[in-house]
Backbone as JSON, one array per atom type, in Angstrom:
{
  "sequence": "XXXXXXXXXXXXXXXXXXXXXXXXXXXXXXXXXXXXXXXXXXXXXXXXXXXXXXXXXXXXXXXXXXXXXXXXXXXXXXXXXXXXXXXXXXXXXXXXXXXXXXXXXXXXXXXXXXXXXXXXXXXXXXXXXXXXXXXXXXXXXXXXXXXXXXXX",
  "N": [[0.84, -1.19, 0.0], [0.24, 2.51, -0.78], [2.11, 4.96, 0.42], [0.09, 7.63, 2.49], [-0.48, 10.49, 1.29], [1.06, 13.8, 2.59], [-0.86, 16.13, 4.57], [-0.16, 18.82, 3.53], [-0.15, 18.2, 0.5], [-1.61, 19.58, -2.25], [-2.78, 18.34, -4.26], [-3.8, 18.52, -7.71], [-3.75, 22.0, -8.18], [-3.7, 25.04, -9.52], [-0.79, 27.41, -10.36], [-1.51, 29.7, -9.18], [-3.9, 29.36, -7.64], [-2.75, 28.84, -5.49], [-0.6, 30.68, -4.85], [-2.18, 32.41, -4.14], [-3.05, 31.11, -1.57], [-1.01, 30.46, -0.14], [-0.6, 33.24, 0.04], [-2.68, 34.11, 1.71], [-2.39, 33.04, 4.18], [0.39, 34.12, 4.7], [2.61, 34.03, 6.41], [5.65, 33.83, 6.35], [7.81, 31.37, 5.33], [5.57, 29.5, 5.0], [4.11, 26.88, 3.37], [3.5, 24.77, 0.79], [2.33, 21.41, -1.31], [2.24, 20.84, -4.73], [0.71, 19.73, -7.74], [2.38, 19.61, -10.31], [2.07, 21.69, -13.59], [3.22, 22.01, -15.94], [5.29, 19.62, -15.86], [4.28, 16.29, -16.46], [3.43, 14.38, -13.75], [5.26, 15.34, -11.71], [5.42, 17.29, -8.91], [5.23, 20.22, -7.32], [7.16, 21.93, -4.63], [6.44, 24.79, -2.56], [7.16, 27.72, -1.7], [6.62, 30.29, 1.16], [7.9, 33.96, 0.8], [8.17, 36.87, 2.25], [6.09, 38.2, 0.89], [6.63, 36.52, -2.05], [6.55, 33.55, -3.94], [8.33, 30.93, -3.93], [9.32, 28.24, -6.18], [10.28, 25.05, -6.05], [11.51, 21.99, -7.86], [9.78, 18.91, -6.96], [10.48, 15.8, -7.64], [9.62, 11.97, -8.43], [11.93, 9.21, -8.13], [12.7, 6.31, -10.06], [13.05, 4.34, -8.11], [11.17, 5.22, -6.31], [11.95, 7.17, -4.38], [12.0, 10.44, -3.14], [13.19, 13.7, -4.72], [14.29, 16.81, -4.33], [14.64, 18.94, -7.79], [18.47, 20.12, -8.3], [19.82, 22.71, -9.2], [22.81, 22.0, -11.53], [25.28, 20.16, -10.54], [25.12, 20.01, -8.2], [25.06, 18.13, -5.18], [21.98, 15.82, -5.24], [19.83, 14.7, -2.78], [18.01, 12.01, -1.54], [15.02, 10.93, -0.36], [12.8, 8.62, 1.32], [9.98, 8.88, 1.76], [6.9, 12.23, 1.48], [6.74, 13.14, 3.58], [9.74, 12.82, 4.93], [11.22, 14.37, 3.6], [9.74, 16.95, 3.44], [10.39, 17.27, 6.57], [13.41, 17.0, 6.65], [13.62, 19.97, 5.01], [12.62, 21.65, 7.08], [14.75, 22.44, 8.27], [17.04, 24.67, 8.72], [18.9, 26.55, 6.5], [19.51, 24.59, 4.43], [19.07, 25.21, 1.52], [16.55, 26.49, 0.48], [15.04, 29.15, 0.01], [13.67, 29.72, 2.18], [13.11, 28.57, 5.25], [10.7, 25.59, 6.0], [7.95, 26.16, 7.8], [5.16, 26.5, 7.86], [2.58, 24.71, 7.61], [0.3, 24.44, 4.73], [-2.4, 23.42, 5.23], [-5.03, 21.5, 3.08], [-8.11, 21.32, 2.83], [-10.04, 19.43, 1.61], [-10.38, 16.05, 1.48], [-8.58, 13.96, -1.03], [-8.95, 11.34, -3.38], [-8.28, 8.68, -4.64], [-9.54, 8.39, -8.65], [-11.36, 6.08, -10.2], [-10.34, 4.52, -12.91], [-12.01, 3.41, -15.07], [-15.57, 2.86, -15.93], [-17.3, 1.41, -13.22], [-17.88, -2.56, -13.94], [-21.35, -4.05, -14.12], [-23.37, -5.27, -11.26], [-23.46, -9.14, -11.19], [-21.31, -9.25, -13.1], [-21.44, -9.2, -15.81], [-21.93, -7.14, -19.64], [-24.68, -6.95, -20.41], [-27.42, -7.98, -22.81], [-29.43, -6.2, -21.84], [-28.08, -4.15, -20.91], [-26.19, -2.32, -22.44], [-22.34, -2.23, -22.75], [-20.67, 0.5, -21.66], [-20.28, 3.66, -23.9], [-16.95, 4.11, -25.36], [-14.77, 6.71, -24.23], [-12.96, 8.85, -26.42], [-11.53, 11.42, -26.23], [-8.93, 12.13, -25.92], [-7.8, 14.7, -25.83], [-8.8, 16.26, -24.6], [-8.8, 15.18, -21.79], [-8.99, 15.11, -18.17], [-6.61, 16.56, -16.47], [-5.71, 15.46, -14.03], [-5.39, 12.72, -11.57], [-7.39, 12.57, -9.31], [-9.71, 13.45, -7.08], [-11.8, 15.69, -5.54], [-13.19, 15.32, -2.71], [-15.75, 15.92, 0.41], [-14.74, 15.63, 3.66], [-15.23, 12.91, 6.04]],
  "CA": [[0.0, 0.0, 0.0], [1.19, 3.53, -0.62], [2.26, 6.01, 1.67], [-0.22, 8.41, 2.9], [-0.15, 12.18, 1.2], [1.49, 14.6, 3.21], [-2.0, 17.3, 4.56], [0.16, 19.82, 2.97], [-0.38, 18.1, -0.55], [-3.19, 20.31, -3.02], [-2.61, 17.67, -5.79], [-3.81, 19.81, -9.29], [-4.12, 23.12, -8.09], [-2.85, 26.09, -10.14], [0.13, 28.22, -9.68], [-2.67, 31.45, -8.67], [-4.21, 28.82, -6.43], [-1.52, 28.17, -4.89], [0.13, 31.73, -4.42], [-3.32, 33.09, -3.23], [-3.44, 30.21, -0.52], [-0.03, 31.3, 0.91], [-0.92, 34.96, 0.79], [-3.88, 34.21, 2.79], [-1.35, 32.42, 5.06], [0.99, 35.44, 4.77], [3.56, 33.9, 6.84], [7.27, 33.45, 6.01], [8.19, 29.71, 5.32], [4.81, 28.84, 4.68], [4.55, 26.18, 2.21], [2.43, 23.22, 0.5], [3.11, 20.56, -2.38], [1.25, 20.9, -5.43], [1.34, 18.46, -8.76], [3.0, 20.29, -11.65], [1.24, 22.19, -14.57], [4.66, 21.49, -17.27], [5.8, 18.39, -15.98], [3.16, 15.25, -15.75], [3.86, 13.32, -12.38], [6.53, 15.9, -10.88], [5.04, 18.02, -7.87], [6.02, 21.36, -6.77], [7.06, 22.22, -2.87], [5.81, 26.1, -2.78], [7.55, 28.1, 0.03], [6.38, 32.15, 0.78], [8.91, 34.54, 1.95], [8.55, 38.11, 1.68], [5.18, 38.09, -0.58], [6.79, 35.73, -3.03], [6.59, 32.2, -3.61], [9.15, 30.28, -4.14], [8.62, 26.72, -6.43], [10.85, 23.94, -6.25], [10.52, 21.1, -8.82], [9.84, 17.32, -6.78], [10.58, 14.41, -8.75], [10.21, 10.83, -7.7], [12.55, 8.24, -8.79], [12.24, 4.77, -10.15], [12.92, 3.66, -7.12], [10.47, 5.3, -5.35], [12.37, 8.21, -3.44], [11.59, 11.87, -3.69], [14.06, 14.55, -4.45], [14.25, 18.27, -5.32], [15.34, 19.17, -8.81], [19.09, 20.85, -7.97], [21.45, 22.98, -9.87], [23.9, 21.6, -11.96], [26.67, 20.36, -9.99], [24.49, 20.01, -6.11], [24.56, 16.39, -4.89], [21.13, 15.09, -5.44], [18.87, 14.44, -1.63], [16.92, 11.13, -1.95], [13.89, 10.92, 0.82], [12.1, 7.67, 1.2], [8.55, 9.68, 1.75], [7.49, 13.54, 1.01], [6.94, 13.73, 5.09], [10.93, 12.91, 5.34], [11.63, 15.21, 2.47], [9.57, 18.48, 4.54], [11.12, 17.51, 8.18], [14.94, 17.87, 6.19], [13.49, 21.01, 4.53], [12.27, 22.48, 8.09], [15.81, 23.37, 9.33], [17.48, 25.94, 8.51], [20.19, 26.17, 5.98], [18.98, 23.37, 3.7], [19.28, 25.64, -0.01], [15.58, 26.87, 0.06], [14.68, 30.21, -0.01], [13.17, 29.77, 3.32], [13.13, 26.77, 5.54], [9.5, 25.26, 5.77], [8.05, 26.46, 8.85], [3.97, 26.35, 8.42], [1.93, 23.46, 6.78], [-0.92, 25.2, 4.2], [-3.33, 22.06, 5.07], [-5.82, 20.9, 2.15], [-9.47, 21.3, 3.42], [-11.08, 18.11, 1.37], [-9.35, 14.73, 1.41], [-7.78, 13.34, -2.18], [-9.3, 9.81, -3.59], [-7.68, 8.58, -6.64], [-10.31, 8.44, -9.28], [-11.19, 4.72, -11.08], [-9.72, 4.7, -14.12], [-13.13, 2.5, -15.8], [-17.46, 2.51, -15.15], [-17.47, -0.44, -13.06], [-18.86, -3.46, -14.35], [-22.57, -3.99, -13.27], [-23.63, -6.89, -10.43], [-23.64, -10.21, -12.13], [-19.77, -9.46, -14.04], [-20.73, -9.02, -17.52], [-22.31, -6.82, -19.85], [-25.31, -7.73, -21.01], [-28.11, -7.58, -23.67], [-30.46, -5.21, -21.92], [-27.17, -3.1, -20.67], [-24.58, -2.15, -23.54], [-21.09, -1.18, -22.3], [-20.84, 2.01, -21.84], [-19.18, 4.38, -24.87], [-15.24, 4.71, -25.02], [-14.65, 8.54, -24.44], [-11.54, 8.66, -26.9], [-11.19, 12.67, -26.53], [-7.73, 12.63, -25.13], [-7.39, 16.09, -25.58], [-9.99, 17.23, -23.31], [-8.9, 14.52, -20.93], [-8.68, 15.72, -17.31], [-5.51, 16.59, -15.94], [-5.75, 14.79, -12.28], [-6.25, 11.38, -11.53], [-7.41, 13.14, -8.07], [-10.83, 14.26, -7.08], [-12.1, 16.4, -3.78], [-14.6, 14.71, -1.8], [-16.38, 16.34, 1.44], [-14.44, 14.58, 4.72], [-15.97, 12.21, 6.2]],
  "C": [[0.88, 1.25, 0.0], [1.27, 3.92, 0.3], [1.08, 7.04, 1.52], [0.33, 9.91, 2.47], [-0.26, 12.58, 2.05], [-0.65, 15.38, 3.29], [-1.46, 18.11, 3.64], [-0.2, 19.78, 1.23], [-1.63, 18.88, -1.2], [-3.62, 19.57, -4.25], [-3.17, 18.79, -7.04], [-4.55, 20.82, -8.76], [-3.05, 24.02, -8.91], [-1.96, 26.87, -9.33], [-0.33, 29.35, -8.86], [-2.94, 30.89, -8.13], [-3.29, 28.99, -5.35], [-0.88, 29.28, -4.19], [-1.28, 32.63, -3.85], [-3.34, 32.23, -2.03], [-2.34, 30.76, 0.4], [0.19, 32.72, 0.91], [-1.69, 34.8, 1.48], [-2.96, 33.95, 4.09], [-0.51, 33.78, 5.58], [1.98, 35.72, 5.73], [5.1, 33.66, 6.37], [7.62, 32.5, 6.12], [6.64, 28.96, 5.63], [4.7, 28.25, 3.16], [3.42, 25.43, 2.25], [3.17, 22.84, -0.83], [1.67, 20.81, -3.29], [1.56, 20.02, -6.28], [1.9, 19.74, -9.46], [2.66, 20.81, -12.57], [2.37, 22.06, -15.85], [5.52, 20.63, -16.79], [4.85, 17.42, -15.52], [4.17, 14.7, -14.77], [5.14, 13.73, -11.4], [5.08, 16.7, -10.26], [6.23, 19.3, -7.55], [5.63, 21.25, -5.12], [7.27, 23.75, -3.45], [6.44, 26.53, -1.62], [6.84, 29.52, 0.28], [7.36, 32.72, 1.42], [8.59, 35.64, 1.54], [7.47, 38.72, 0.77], [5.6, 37.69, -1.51], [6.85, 34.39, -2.85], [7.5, 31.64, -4.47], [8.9, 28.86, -4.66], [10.18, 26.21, -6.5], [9.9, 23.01, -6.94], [11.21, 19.71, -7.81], [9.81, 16.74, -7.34], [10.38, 13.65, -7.72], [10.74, 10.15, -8.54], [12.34, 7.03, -9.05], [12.17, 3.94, -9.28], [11.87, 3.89, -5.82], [10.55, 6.54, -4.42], [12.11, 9.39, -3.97], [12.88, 12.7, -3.66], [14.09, 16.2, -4.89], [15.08, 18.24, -6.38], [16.67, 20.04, -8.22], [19.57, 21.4, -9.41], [22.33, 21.92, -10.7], [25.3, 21.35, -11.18], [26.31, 19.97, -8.27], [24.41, 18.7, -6.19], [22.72, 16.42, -4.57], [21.23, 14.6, -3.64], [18.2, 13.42, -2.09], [16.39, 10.92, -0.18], [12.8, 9.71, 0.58], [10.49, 8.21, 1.09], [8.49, 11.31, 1.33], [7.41, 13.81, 2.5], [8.29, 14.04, 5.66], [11.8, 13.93, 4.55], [11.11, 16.33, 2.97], [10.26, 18.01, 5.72], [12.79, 17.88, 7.6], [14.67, 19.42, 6.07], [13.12, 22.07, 6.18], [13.37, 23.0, 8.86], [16.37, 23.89, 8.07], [18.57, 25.66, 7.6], [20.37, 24.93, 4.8], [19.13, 23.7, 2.22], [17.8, 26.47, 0.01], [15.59, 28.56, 0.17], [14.53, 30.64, 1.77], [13.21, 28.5, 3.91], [11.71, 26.89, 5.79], [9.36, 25.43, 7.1], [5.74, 26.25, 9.22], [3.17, 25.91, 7.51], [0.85, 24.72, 6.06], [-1.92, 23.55, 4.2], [-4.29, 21.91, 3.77], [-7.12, 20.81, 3.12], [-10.32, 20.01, 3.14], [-9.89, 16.91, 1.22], [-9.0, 14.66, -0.29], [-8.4, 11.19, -2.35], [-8.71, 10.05, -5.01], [-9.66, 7.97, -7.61], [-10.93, 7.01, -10.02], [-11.08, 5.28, -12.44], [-11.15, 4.4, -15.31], [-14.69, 3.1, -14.82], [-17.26, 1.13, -15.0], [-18.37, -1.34, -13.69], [-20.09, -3.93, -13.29], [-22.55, -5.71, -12.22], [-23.71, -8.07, -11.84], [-22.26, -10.18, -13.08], [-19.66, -9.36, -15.38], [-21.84, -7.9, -17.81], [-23.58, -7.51, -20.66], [-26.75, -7.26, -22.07], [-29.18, -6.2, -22.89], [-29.28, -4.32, -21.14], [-26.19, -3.04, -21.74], [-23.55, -1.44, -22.44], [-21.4, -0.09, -22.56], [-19.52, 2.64, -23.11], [-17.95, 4.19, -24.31], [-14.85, 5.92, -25.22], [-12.91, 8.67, -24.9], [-10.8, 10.19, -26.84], [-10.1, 12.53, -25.43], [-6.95, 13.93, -24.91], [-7.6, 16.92, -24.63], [-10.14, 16.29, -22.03], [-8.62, 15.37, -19.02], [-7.49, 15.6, -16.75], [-4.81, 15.56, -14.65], [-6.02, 13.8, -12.32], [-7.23, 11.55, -9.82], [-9.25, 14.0, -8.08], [-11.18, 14.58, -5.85], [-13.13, 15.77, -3.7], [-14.95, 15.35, -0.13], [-15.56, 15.22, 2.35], [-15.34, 14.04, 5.17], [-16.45, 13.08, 7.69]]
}
């Protein structure tokens, strides 16, 4: 089973989301993780300092570990989770702009989405149900595999 998203995660929220959430905040080393809007399956860590926000680009690796994109030339950080990847980032002196100092929580939980319309009771399709269409518009596909749902 996976690991548990960080609260701080917003999965597909925009960069204006994102920099309005930590102005509301409007603290110094407030931060959250967002997904990426020009790289699929990389995440940004967002910091504020100063009324600006600061993005770092998160990758994970084939193996599983998370790391910030560096510089040319910076040894490469690998973090088994993104919880062990913010507690490094929370001291001081670390490369960021700011060190991470105050979670921007996520208000609705995160469910991954099913990929398919489940198949009906009984396991097949059948004469008085047709499968349902194949929606081939991959253009106009949605970005997120991520959808907000009301907590429980």
């Amino acid at each position: 089973m996976a690991a548990a998203l960080p609260v701080c995660y917003h999965g597909c929220i925009s960069k204006k989301e994102c920099e309005d959430l930590l102005g509301k905040k409007n603290k110094d080393g407030a931060y959250l993780i967002r997904d990426s809007e020009t790289i699929q399956g990389a995440m940004c860590l967002c910091v504020y300092k100063q009324k600006t926000v600061f993005t770092y680009r998160v990758l994970q690796t084939h193996t599983g570990h998370y790391t910030l994109l560096t510089a040319g030339g910076l040894e490469e950080t690998l973090f088994k989770s993104l919880d062990d990847l913010i507690r490094h980032y929370k001291k001081k002196n670390q490369g960021l702009a700011m060190h991470l100092r105050h979670s921007v929580k996520r208000k609705t939980a995160l469910l991954i989405q099913p990929r398919h319309a489940p198949v009906p009771e009984g396991g097949a399709w059948g004469a008085s149900m047709p499968p349902p269409e194949e929606d081939h518009d991959y253009e106009n596909a949605p970005d997120s595999e991520y959808v907000e749902v009301l907590p429980p």
